[in-house]
Structures are given as structure tokens and as C-alpha cells.
N, C-alpha and C positions, 0 to 999 in steps of 0.2 A: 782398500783392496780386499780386506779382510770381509765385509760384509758383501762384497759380488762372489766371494771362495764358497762364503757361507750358502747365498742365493744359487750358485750353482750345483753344490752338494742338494738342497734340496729340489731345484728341480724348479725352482721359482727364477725362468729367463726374463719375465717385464720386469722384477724385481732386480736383476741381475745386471739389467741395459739402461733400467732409468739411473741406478748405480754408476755406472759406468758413462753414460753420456754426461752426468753432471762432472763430472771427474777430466771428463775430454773437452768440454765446454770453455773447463779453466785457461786454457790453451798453452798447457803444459804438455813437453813430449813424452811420448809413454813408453812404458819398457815395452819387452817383447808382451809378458805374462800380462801387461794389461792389454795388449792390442786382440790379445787372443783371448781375453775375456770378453770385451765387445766384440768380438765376431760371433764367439760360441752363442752371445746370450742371442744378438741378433739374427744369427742362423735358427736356432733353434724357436726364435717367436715366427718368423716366418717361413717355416720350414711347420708348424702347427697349424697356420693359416690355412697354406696352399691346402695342406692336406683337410682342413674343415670345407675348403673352397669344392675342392674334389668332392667331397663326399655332397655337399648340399646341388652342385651341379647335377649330380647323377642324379639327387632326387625329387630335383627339379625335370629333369629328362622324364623320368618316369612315372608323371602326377599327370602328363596331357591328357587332355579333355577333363581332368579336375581344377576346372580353374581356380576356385580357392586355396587348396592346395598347393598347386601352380605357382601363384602369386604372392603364398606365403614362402617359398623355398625361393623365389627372386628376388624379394626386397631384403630377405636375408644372405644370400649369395652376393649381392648388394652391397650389403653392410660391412662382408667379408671381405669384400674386392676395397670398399674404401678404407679401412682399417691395412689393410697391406699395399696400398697408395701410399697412407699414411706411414706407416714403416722405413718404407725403401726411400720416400722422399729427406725422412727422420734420419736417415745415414748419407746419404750423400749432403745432406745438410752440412751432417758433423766432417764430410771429408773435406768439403768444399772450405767452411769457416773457422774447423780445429785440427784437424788432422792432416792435412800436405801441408798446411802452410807455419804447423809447428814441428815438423819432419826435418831432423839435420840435413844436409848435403849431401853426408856417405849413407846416412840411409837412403836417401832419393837413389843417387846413382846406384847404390847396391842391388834397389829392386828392377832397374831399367831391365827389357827384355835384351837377349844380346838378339844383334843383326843375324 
């Protein structure tokens, strides 16, 4: 836990999530401090994504009639979009095969929405 503390004072989140997903892989339950380690790290990789996504779309928007241009801000908006496929697939992975199913009881019910 020590080295995702470390990776998130600097500011290194893939550092922080690869850390952290081997950690949840083991399929050991996790305290709160590390549940909220793998959120932050993965909020914050794709929470950087969108935002590169954002930005290359607009300048994909604004290249028409340059189609070289063009074509180079969509194979790259591309690249973006599969990359944060790859992400979000990367976390429901981990909820699906380590995290509900190494989840005590009172945690489940604790977090049930009420009626």
C-alpha cells in the first residue's frame, strides 16, 4: 500500500492502479484506504483520457477540408477511445472477478441503495 501512497503523492495514477489491481487480483478483501486508492488511481487515468479525448476531438472538428490533418487527430482520438475501452473494461474486470465476490456480507448490504 505503501508504494500506490507513494505513486499517488507523485501524481503517477497507471503507477498507482497497476499497484493496486495486482493487490485486488489476489482476491483478498480490501480495506476502505485501499478501495479508495483504486478509485482515485482509476478516476484520475480516466478522467486524463476523456480529457485528451476532448481535446483531439475538437481538433479533429477543426482540421475539415485538411484531410491529412483530419486523419491524423482520428486515428489518434482512435487510439484514445481504445485505451479508455481498455480502462473501464480493466475495472469491471477487477469488480466482476475480485472485488464483489471477495466483498463480506455487511459490506454488500451496507452499500444496498435503500427502497
Amino acid at each position: 500500500m505503501q508504494k500506490a501512497r507513494l505513486a499517488k503523492q507523485a501524481e503517477r495514477y497507471d503507477d498507482m492502479a497497476a499497484c493496486r489491481k495486482s493487490v485486488t487480483e489476489q482476491g483478498a478483501e480490501l480495506s476502505n484506504e485501499e478501495r479508495n486508492l483504486l478509485s482515485v488511481a482509476y478516476k484520475n487515468i480516466v478522467g486524463a483520457r476523456r480529457s485528451s479525448w476532448r481535446v483531439v476531438s475538437s481538433i479533429e472538428q477543426k482540421t475539415e477540408g485538411a484531410e491529412k490533418k483530419q486523419q491524423m487527430a482520428r486515428e489518434y482520438r482512435e487510439k484514445i477511445e481504445t485505451e479508455l475501452r481498455d480502462l473501464c473494461n480493466d475495472v469491471l474486470s477487477l469488480l466482476k472477478r475480485s472485488l464483489i465476490p471477495s466483498a463480506s456480507q455487511a459490506e454488500t448490504v451496507e452499500r444496498l441503495p435503500l427502497a
